[in-house]
N, C-alpha and C positions, 0 to 999 in steps of 0.2 A: 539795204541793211538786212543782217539774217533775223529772218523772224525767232528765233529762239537767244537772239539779246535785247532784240525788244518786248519779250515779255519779263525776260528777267530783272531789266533796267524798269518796267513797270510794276513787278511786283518789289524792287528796291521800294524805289517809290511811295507804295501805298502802306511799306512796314514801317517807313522814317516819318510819316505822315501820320501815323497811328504812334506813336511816339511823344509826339507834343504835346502840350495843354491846349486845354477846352477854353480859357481863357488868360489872360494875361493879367498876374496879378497886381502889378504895378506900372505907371503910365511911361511911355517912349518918350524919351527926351534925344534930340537930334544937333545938332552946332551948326549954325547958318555960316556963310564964308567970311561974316562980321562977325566970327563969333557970339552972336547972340543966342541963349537956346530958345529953342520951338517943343513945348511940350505938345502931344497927340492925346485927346481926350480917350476915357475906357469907355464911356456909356452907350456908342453908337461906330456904327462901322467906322473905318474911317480909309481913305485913299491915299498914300502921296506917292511921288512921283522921288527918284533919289536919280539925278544927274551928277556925274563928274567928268570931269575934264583933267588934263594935262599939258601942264603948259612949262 
C-alpha cells in the first residue's frame, strides 16, 4: 500500500475518534435471536462479541 494512504486513512481515523463521547450516557440494549433483550451494564468495562450469520 502507498504510504501516504495509510497515513491519511490514520489520521481519518484518529479525527472520527476524537469525535465521540467520553462516555455513554445511556445503557446498550441488544435483541438475542429469541428475541429477548440483553441490556450491557455502564459502570464497568464491558466486552461482547456480535456474531451473525446468514442463512
Amino acid at each position: 500500500m502507498n504510504p501516504r494512504i495509510i497515513v491519511l486513512f490514520l489520521i481519518a481515523v484518529l479525527v472520527l475518534s476524537a469525535c465521540g463521547q467520553k462516555t455513554i450516557s445511556e445503557p446498550i440494549t441488544l435483541l438475542t435471536q429469541d428475541q429477548q433483550e440483553v441490556t450491557f451494564p455502564q459502570d464497568k468495562p464491558t466486552i461482547f462479541f456480535f456474531i451473525t450469520t446468514y442463512t
